[in-house]
N, C-alpha and C positions, 0 to 999 in steps of 0.2 A: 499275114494274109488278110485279104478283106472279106468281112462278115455282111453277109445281106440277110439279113431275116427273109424276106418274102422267098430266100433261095429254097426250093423243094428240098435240099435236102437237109438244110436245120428246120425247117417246118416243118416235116415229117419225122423228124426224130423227135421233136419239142412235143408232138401229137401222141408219138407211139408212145413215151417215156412217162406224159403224164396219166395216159389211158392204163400202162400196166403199173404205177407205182404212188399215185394218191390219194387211193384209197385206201391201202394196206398202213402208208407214212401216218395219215392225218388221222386214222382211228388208233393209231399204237403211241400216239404223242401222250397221250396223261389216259389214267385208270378209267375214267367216267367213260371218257368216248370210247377206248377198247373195251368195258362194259355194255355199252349201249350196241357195238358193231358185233361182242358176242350174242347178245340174247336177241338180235334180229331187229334191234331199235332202232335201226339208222334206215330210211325210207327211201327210196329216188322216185320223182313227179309231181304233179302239181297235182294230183288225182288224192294224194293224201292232206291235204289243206283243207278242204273238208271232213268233219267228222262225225257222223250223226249220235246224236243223243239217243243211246240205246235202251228200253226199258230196264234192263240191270240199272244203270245211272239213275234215271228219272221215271215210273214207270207212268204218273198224269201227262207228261211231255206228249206220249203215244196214246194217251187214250185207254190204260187200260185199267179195268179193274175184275170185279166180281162181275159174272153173269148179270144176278137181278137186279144188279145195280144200276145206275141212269148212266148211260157213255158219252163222255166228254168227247168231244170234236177237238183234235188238236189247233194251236191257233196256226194262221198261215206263214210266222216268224216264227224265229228260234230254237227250228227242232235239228238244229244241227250246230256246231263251233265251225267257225271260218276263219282264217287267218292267210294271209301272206306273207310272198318269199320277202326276207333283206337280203340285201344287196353288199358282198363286199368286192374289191380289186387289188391288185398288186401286179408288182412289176420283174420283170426277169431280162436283167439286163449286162451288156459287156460293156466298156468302156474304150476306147481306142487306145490307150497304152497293153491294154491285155491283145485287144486285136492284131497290136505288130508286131508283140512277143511272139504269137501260136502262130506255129510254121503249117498245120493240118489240119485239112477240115475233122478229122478223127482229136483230135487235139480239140477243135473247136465244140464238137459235141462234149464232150466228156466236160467242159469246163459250162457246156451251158446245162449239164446236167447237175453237176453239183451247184449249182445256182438255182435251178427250179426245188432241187433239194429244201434249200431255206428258202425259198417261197413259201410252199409247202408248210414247214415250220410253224411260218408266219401266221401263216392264214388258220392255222388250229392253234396257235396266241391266240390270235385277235379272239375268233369266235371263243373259243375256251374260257376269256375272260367276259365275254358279255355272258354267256352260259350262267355266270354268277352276279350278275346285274342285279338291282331293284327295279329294274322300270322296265316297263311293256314293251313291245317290240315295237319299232321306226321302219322307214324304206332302207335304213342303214345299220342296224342292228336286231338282234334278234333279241324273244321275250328270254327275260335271267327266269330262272329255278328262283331265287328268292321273291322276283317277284308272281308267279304262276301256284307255286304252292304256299299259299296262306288265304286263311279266313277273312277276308276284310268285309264289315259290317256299316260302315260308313262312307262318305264319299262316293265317286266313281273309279270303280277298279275293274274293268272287264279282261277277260281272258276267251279269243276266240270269237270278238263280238258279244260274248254272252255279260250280261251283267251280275257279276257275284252277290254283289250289295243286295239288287232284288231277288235271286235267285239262290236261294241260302244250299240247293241241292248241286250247288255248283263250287261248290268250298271245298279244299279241302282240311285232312286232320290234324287241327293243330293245340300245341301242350303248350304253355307260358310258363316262365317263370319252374325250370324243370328241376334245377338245382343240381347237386353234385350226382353224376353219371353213377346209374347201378346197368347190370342187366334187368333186372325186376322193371326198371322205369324203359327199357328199350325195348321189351316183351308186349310190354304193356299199350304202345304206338303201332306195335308190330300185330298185336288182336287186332286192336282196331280196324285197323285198314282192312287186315283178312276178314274182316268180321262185313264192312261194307260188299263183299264179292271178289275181294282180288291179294294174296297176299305180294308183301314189296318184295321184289328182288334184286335193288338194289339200295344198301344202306351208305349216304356221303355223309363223313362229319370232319370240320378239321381239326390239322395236324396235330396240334396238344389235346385233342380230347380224343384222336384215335390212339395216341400211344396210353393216354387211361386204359380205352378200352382193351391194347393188347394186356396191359398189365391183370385186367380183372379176368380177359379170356386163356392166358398162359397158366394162370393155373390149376385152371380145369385141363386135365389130362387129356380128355374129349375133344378138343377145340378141332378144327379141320380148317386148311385153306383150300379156296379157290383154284384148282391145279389146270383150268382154263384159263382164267388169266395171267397165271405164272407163269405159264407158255408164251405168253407176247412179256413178257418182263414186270411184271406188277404182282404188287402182293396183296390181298382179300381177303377176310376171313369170312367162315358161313356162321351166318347168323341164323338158326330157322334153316329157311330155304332163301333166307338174302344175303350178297358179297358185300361186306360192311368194308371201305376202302374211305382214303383219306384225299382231298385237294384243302391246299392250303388256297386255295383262292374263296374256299366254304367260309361265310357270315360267320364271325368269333359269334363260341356258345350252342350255334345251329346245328341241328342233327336233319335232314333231308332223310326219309323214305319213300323211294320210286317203285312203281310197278313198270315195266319194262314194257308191257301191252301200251298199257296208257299215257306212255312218257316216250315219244318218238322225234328222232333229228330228222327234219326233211330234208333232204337235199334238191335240187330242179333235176342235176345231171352228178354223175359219179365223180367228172373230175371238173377243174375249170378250163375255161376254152383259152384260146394262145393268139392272139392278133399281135400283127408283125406290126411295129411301131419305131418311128424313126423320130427323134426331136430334133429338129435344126440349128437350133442355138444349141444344145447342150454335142457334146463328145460323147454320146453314148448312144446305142442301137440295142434292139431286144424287143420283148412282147410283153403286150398286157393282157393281165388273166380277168374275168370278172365269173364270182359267184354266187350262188344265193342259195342260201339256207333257212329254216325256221325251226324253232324248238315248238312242236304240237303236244295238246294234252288233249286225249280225247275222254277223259273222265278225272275228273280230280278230289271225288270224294274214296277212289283209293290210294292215294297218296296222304304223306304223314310230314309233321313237323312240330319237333321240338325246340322253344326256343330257351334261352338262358342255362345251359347244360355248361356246368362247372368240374372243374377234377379236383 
């Protein structure tokens, strides 16, 4: 049978299918992002792209101090992080040998639904892997965790517009050189952070240094998992009051501690949008999606990092 995209009725299943099922897929793909979608970290709108610098964070930023004391005028820069969306797309497409196989337009849905399926997929790869970047965010990728949570004291390294380098209350907590993994040393990152206003809730470290850590938390009797996350298929253990969970995509040696307040996935919109796309030279018909995301920090002196952590 012939397939037309712009036909209402695969353009309104291609709509309803991604409205009820992309946001449930793309936050259950890997532990971090069913993490960030349990504790309320995944954001929709641009209204979140800004983020004011709260006096908990900075309290000179606002002006505030003692009574008798002489009050600073805030300056008319910088008392907020600003950042924008990136940009990604993908395609969800049939081919004409499949189009003259499928006798139904019920046939035709169901095969363009398992195809947006690994769209889907796709598009929390991609992001998933910049998530773990060195480098700032572009119009085409978002800012990495590796690059957002550390201390850099030289060069230019901003986060949010804000500049770290001059800006040393814009760092966050980071150990060098941490050595072989105890709990005593993962206690010890985990004060800290609580100690600046916000304890972490979530602990990412990879793979060979998470199965350390099971082995040093198995045999403490007491140890407890995450049984919110084991409900979408992932396994956590509580640290404190944080789910210490593994991606192998984590910088060998790095331990990451996130506070889930302060460590939020923007989204623009919930799902991506579906435009009917025909190519003329090529044998294939379907839609292209486009979407935009951003990793925001709206405070990063309670955020934590250890680096060079051995087993």
């Amino acid at each position: 049978m012939q397939f037309t995209p712009n036909d209402s009725r695969y353009a309104s299943a291609i709509g309803a299918w991604l409205s009820e099922n992309f946001e449930a897929q793309f936050t259950n793909s890997n532990a971090l992002l069913a993490l960030l979608k349990l504790n309320s970290s995944i954001k929709y709108g641009a209204a979140y792209l800004v983020q004011p610098i709260t006096a908990s964070a900075n309290p000179s930023v606002q002006g505030v101090s003692n009574f008798y004391a002489g009050m600073t005028i805030p300056p008319d820069q910088g008392l907020s992080a600003q950042y924008t969306f990136s940009w990604y797309q993908g395609q969800t497409v049939i081919n004409k040998a499949e189009e003259v196989a499928i006798g139904t337009e019920y046939e035709m849905v169901d095969l363009l639904e398992a195809r947006l399926a690994d769209t889907i997929a796709s598009f929390a790869e991609v992001i998933s892997n910049d998530l773990f970047s060195t480098t700032n965010a572009t119009q085409e990728k978002i800012m990495g965790l590796p690059y957002a949570i550390d201390a850099p004291t030289t060069g230019t390294s901003p986060v949010g517009n804000i500049d770290r380098v001059a800006n040393s209350w814009f760092r966050a907590n980071v150990q060098d050189a941490t050595g072989t993994l105890t709990l005593q040393k993962m206690n010890s990152m985990y004060n800290i952070c609580q100690g600046r206003g916000r304890a972490p809730s979530v602990i990412v470290m990879p793979t060979d240094i998470f199965g350390a850590y099971e082995s040093l938390v198995l045999t403490n009797t007491r140890y407890a998992t995450d049984q919110r996350l084991a409900q979408v298929g992932f396994l956590g253990y509580l640290h404190k009051n944080a789910t210490v969970i593994f991606d192998p995509r984590c910088p060998t040696g790095t331990i990451f501690y996130l506070n889930s307040n302060d460590t939020l996935l923007v989204q623009m919109t919930k799902e991506p949008n579906a435009e009917p796309v025909d190519f003329p030279d090529r044998l294939v018909r379907g839609y292209k999606h486009w979407h935009a995301c951003q990793l925001v920090i709206r405070r990063l002196n309670t955020q934590g990092r250890q680096n060079g952590v051995t087993v």
